[in-house]
N, CA, C and O atoms as a GROMACS GRO file, in nm:
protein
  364
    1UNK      N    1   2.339   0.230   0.114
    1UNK     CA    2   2.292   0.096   0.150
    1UNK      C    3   2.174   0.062   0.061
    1UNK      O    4   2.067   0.122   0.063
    2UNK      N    5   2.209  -0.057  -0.029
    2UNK     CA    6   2.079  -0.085  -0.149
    2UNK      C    7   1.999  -0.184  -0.019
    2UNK      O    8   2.025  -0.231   0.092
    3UNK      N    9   1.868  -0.176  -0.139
    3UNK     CA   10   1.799  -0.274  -0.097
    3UNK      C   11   1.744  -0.384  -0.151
    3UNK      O   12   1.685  -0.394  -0.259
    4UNK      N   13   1.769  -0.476  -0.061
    4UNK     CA   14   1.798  -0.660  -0.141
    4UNK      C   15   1.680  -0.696  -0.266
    4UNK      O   16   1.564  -0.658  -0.252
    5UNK      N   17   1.714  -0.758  -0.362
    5UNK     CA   18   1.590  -0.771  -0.445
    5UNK      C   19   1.533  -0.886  -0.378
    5UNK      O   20   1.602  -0.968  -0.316
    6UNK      N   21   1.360  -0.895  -0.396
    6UNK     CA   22   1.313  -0.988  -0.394
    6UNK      C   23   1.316  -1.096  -0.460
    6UNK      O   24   1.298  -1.048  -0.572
    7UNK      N   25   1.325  -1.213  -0.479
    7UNK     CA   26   1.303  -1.320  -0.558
    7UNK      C   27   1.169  -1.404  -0.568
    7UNK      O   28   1.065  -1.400  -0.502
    8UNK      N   29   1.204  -1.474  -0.664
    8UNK     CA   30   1.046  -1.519  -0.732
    8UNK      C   31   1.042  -1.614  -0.602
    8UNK      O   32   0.925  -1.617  -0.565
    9UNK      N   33   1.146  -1.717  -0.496
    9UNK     CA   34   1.105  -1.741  -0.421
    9UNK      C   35   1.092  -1.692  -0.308
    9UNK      O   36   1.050  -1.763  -0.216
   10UNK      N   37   1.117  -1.588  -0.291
   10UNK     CA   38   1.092  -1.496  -0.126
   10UNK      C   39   0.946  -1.437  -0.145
   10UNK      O   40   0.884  -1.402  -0.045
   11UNK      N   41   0.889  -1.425  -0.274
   11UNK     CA   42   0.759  -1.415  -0.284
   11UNK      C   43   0.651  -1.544  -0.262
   11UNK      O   44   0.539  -1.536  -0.212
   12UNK      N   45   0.698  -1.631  -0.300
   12UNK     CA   46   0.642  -1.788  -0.329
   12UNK      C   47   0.591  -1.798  -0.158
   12UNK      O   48   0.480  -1.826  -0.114
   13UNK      N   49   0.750  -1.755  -0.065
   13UNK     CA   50   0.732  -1.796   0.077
   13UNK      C   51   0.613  -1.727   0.120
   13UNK      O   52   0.506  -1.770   0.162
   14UNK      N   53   0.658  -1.605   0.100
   14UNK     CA   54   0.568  -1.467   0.152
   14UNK      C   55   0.410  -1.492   0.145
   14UNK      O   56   0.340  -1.491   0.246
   15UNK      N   57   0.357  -1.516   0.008
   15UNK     CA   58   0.216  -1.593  -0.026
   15UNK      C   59   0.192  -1.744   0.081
   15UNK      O   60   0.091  -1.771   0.145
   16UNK      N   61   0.304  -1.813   0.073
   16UNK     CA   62   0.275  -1.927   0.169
   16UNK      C   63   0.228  -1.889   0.325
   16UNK      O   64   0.163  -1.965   0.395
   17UNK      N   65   0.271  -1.765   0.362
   17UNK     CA   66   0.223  -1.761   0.552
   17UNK      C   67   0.099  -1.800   0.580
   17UNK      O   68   0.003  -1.770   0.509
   18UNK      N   69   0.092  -1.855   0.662
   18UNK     CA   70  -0.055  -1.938   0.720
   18UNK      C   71  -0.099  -1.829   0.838
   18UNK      O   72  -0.030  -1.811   0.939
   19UNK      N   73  -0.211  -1.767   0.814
   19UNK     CA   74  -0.312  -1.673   0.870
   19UNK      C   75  -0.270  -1.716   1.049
   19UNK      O   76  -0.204  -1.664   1.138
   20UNK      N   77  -0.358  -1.847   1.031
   20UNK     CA   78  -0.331  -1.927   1.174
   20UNK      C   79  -0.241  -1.933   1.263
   20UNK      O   80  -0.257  -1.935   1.385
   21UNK      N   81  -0.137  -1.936   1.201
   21UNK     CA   82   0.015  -1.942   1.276
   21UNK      C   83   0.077  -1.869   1.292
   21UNK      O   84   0.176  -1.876   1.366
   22UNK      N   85   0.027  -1.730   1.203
   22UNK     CA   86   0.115  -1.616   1.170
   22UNK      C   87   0.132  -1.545   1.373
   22UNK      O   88   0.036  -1.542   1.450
   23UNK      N   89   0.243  -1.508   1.402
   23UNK     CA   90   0.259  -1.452   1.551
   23UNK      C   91   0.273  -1.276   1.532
   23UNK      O   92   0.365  -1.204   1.493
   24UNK      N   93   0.115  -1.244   1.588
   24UNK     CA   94   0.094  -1.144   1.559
   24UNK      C   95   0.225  -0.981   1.619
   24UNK      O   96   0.263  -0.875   1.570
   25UNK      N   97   0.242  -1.044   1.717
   25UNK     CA   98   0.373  -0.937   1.760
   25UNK      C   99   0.526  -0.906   1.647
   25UNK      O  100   0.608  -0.816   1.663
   26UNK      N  101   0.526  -1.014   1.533
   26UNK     CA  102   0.630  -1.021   1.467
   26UNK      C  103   0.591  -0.976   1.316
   26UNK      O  104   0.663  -0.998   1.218
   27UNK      N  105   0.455  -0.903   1.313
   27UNK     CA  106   0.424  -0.861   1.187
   27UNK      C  107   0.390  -0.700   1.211
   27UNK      O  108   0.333  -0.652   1.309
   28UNK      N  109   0.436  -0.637   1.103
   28UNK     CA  110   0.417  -0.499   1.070
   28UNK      C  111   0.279  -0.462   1.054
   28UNK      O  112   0.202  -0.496   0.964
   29UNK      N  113   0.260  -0.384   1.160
   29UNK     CA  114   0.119  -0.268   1.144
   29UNK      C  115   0.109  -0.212   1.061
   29UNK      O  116   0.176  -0.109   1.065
   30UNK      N  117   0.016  -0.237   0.916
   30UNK     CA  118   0.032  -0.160   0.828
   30UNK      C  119   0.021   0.031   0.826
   30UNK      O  120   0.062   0.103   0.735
   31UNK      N  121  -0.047   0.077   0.952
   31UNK     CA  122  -0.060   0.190   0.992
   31UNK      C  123   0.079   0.243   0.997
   31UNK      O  124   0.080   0.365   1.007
   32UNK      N  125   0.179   0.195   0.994
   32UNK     CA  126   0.291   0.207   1.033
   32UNK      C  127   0.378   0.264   0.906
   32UNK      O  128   0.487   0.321   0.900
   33UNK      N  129   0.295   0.231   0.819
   33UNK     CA  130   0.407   0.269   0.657
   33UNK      C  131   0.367   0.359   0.629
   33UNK      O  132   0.254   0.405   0.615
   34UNK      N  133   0.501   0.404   0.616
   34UNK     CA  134   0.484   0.570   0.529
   34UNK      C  135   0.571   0.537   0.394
   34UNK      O  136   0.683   0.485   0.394
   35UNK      N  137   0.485   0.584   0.264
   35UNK     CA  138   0.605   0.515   0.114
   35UNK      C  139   0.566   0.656   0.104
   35UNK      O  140   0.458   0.710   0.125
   36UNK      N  141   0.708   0.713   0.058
   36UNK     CA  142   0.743   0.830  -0.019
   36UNK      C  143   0.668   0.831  -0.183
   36UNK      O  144   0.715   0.762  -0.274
   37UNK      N  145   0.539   0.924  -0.202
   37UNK     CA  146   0.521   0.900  -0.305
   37UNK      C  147   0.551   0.960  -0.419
   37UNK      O  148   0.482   0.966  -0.521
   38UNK      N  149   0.620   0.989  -0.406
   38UNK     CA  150   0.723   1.108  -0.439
   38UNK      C  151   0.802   0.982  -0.593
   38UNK      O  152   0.777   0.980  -0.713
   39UNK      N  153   0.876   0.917  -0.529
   39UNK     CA  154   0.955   0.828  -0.574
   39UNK      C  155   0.856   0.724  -0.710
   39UNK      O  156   0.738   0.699  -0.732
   40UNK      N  157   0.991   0.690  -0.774
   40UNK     CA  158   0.947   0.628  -0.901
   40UNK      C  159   0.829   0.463  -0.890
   40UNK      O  160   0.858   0.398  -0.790
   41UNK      N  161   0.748   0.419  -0.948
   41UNK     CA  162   0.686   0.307  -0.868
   41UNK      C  163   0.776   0.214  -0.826
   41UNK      O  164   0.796   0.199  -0.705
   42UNK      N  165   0.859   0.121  -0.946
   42UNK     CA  166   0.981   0.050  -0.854
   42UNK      C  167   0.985   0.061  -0.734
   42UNK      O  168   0.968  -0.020  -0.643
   43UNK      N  169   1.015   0.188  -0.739
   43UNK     CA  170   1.081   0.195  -0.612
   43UNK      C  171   1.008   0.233  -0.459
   43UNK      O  172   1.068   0.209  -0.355
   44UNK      N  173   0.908   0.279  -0.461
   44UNK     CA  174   0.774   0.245  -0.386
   44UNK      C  175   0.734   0.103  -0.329
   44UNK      O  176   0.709   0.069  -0.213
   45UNK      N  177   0.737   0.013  -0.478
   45UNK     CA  178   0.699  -0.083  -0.435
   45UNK      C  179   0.815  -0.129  -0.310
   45UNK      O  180   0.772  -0.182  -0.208
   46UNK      N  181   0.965  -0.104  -0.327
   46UNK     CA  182   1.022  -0.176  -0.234
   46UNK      C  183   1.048  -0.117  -0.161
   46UNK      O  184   1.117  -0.182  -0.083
   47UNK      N  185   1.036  -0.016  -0.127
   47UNK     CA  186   1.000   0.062   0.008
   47UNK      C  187   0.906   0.008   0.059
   47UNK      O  188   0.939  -0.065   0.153
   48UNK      N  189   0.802   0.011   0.040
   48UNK     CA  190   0.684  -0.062   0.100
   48UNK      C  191   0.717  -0.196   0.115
   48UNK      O  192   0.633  -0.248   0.189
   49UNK      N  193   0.798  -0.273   0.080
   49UNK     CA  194   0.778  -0.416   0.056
   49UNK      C  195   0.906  -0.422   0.198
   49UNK      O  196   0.890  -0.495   0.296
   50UNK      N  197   0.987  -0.361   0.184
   50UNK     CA  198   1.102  -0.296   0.266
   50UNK      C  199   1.062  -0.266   0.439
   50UNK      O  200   1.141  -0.294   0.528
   51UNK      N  201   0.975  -0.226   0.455
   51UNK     CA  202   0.917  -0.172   0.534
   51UNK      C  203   0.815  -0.246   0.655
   51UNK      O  204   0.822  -0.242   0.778
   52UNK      N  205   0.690  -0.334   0.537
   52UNK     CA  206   0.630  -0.397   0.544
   52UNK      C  207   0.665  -0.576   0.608
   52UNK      O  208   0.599  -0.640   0.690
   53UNK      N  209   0.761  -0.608   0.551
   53UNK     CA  210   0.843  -0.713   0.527
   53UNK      C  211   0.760  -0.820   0.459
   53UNK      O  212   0.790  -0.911   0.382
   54UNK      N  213   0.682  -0.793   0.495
   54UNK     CA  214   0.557  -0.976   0.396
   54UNK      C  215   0.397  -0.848   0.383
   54UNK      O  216   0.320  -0.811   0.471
   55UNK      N  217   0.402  -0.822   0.272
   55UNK     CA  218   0.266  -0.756   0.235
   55UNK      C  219   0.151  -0.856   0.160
   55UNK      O  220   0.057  -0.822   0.087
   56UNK      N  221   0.188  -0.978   0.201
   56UNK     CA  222   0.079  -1.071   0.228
   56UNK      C  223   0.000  -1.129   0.328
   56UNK      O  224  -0.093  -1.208   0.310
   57UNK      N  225   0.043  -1.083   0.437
   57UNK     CA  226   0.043  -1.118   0.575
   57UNK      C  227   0.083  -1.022   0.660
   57UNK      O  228   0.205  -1.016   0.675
   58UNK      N  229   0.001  -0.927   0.735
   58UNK     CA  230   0.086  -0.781   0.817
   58UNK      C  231  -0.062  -0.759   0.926
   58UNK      O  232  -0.169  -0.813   0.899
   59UNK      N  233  -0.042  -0.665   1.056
   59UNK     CA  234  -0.126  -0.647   1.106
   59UNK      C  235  -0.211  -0.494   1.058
   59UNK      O  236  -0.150  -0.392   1.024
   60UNK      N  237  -0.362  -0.506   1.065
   60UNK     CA  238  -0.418  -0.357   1.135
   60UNK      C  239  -0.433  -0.347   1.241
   60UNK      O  240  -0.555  -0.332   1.234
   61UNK      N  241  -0.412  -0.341   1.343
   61UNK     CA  242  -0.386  -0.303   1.498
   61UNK      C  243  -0.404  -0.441   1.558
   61UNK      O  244  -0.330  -0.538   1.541
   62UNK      N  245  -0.487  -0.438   1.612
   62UNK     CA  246  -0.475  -0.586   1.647
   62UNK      C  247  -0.533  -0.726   1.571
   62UNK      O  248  -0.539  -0.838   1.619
   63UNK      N  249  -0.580  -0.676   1.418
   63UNK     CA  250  -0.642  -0.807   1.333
   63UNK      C  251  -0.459  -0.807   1.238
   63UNK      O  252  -0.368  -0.730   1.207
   64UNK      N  253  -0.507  -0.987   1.227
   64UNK     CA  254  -0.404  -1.013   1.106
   64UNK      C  255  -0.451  -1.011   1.000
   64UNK      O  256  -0.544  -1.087   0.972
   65UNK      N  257  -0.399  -0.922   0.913
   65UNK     CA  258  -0.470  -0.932   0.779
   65UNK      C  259  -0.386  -1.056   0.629
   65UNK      O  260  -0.267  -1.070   0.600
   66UNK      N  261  -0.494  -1.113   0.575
   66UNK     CA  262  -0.380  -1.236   0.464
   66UNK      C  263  -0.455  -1.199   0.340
   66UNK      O  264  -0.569  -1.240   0.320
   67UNK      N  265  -0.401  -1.133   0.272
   67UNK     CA  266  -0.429  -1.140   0.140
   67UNK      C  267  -0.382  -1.220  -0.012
   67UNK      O  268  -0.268  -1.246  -0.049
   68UNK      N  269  -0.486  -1.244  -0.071
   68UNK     CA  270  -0.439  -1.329  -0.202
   68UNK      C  271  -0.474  -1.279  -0.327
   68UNK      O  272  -0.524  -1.166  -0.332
   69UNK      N  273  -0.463  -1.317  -0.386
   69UNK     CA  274  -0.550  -1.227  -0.520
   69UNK      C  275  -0.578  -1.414  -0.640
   69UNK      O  276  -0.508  -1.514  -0.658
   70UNK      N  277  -0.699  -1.375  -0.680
   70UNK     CA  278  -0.751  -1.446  -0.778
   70UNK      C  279  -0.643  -1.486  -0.924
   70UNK      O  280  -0.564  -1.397  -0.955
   71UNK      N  281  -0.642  -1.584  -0.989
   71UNK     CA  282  -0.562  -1.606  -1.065
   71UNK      C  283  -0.617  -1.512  -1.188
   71UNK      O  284  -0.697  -1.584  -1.248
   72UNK      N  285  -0.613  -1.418  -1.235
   72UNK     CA  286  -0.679  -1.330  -1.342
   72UNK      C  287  -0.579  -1.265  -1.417
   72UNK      O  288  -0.462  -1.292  -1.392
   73UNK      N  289  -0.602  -1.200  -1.487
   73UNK     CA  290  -0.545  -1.096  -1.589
   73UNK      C  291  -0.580  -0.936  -1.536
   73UNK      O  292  -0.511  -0.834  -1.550
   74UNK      N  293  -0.652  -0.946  -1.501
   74UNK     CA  294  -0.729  -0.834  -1.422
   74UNK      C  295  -0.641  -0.762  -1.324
   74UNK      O  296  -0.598  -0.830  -1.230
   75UNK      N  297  -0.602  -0.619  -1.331
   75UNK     CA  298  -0.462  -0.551  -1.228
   75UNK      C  299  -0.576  -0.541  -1.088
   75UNK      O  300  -0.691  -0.585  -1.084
   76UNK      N  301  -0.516  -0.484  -1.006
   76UNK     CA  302  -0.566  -0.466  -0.877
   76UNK      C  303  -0.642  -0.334  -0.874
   76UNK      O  304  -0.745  -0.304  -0.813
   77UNK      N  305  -0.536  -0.237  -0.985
   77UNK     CA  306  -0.609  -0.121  -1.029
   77UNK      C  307  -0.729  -0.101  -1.073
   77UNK      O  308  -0.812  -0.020  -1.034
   78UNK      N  309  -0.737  -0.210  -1.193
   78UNK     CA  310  -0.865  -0.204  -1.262
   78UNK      C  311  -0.954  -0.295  -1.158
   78UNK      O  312  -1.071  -0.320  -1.190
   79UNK      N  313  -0.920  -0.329  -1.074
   79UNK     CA  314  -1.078  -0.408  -0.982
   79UNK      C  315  -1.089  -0.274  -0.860
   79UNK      O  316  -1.185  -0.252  -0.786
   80UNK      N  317  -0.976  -0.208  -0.866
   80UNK     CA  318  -1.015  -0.053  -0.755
   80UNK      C  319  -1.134   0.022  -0.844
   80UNK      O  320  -1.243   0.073  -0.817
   81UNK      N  321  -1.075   0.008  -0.931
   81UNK     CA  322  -1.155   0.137  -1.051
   81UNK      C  323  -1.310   0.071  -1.049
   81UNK      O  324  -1.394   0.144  -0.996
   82UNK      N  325  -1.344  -0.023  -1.086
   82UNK     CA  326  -1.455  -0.118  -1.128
   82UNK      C  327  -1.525  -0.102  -0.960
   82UNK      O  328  -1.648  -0.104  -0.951
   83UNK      N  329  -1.478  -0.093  -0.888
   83UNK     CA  330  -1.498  -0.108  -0.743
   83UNK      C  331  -1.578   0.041  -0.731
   83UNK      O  332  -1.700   0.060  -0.723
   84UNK      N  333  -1.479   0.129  -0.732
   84UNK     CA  334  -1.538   0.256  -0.680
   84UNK      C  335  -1.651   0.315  -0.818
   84UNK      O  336  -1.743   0.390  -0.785
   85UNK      N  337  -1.637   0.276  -0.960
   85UNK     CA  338  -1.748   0.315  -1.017
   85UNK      C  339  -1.914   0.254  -0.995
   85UNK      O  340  -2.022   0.313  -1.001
   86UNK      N  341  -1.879   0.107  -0.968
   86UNK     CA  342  -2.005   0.083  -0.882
   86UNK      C  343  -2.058   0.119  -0.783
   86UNK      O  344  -2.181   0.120  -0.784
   87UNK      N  345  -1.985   0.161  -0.660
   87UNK     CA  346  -1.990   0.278  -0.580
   87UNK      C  347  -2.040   0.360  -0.606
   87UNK      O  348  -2.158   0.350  -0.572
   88UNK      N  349  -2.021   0.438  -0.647
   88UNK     CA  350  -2.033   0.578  -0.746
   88UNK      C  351  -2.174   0.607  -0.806
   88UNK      O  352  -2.244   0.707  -0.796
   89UNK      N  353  -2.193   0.500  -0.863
   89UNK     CA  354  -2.321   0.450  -0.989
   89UNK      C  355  -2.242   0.512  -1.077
   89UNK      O  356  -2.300   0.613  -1.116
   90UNK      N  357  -2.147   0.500  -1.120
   90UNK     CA  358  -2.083   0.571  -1.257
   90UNK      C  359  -2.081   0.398  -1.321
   90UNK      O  360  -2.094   0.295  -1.255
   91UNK      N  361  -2.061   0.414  -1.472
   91UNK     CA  362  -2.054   0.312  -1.545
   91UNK      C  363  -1.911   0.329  -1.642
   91UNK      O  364  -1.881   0.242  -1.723
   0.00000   0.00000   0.00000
């Protein structure tokens, strides 16, 4: 049993959920995912995405969490990295 690809508009929707409206009983606890990390990234990602069902919009226990990201060039990686070396005091 594969699993369905996403499309550029099932993402478009996914980014569209409104925080406000979102009904918290019908969203995935992110505590709840387990991604094999084992597996190639592809395929991580849609496990998780699989799992998750909208990883723009999901609960931590009882908060809704909505995430967006800035229009940049900048990966998510490199603002983790930049993140924890300021942390750190590393440069």
């Amino acid at each position: 049993m594969g699993v369905r690809a996403i499309t550029t508009e099932d993402m478009e929707r996914m980014q569209a959920a409104d925080l406000r409206t979102a009904d918290p009983g019908a969203l995935k606890d992110i505590r709840d995912i387990n991604v094999d990390t084992a597996l190639p990234k592809k395929e991580r990602m849609q496990d998780f995405i699989s799992q998750i069902g909208n990883p723009y919009c999901y609960r931590h226990g009882a908060y809704v969490v909505k995430i967006s990201f800035a229009d940049t060039d900048t990966t998510l990686e490199e603002r983790m990295l930049s993140y924890m070396r300021a942390k750190n005091g590393c440069v």
